[in-house]
Kinemage of the C-alpha trace (Angstrom):
@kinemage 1
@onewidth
@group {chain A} dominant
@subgroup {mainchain}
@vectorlist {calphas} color= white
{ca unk a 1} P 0.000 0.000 0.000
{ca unk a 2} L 0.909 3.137 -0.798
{ca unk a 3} L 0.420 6.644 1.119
{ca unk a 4} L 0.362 10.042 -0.690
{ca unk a 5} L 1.110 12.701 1.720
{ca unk a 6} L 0.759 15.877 0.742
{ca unk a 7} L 0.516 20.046 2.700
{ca unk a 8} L -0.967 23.202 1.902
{ca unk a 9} L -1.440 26.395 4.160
{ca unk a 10} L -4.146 29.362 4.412
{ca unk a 11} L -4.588 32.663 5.945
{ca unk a 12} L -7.651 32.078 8.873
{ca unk a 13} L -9.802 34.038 6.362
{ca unk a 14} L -9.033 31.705 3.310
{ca unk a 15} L -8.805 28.184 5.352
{ca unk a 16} L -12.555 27.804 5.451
{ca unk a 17} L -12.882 28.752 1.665
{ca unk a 18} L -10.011 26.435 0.810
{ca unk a 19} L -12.000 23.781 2.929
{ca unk a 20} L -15.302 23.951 0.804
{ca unk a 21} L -13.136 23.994 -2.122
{ca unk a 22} L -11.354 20.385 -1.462
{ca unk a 23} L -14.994 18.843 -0.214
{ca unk a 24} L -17.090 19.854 -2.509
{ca unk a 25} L -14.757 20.024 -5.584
{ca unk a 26} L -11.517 18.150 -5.265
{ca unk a 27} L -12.627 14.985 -3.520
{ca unk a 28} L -15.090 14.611 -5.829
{ca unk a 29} L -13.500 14.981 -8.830
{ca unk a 30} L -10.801 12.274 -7.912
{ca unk a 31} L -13.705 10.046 -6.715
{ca unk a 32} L -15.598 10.602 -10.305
{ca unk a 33} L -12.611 9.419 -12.050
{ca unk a 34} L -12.498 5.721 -10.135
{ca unk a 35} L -9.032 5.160 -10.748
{ca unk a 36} L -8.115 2.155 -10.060
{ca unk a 37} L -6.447 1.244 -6.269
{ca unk a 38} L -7.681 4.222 -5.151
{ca unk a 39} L -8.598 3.066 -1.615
{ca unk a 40} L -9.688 6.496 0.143
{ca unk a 41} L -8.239 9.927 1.039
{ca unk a 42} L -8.001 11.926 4.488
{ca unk a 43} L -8.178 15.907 5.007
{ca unk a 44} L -6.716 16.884 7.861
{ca unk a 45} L -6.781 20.362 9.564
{ca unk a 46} L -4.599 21.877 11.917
{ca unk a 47} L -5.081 25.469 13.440
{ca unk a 48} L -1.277 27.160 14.143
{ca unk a 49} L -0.706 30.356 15.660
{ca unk a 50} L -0.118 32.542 12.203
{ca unk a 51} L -2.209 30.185 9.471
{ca unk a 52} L -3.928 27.532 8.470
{ca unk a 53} L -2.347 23.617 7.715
{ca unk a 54} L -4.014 21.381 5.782
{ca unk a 55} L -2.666 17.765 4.854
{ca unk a 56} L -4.413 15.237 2.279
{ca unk a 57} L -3.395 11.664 2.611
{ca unk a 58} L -4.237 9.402 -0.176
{ca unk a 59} L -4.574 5.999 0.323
{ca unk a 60} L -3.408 3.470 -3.059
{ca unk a 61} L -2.893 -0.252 -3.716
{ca unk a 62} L 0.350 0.733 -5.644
{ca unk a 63} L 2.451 2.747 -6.763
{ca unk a 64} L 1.006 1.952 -10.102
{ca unk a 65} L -2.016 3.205 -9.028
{ca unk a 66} L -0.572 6.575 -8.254
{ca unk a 67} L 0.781 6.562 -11.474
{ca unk a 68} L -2.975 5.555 -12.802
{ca unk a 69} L -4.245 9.112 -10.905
{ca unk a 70} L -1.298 11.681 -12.188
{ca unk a 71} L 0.544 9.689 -14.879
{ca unk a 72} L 4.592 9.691 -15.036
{ca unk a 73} L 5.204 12.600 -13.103
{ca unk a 74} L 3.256 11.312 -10.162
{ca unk a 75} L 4.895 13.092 -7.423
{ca unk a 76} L 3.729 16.243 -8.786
{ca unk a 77} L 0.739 17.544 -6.810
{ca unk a 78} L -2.769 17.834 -7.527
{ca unk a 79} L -3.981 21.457 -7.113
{ca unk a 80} L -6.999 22.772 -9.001
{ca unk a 81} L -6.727 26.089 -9.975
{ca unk a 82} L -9.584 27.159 -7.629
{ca unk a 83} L -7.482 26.026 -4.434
{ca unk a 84} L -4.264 27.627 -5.475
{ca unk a 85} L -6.282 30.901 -4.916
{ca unk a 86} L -6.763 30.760 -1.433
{ca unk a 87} L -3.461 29.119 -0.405
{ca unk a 88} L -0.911 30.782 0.897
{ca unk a 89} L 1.791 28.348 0.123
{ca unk a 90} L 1.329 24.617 -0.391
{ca unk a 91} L 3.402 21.803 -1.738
{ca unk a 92} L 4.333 21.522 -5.008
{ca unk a 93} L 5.498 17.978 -5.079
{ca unk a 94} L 3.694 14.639 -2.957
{ca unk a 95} L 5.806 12.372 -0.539
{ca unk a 96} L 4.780 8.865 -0.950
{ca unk a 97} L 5.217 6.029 1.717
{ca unk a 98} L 5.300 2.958 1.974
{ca unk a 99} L 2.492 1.667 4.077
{ca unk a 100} L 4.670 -1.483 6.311
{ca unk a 101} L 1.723 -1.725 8.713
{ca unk a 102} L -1.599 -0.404 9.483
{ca unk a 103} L -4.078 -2.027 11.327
{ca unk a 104} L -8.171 -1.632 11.319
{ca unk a 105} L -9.316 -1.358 14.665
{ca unk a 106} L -12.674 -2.880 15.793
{ca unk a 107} L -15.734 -0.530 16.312
């Protein structure tokens, strides 16, 4: 399994902005496109004392599957137009991991 780990940072006036945009627009694009080994992805939100962080982690079978979702250059990240607006700074290239364990808890 592979993680895609990837950060992006607001003002406090753009983070909930940039929020909507990655619900309502991002996620669901990548969803439409039902790449293959695309297992899920995470957005994360952390208040600091002079912005906004915000980490996506994507969740793949492979590093294939990466591939599948942005091609040969697939540590190049994914930011629609409409988010690069309202971030500050963000990254321009992914990290990807090497999932060695993770573990489903019981409910």
């Amino acid at each position: 399994m592979i993680c895609r780990l990837w950060r992006g940072w607001t003002t406090r006036e753009n983070a909930d902005a940039y929020e909507r945009i990655v619900r309502e627009q991002v996620i669901p694009g990548i969803e439409a496109r039902r790449i293959p080994g695309f297992q899920s992805i995470d957005l994360i939100r952390r208040e600091r004392e002079d912005d906004v962080e915000f980490m996506t982690l994507m969740w793949f079978d492979t590093l294939a599957s990466v591939q599948a979702f942005m091609g040969e250059d697939y540590e190049r990240a994914h930011v629609p137009a409409a988010a690069q607006v309202v971030l500050s700074d963000f990254d321009k290239r992914s990290a990807h991991f090497e999932v060695l364990d993770r573990r489903q808890q019981p409910h």
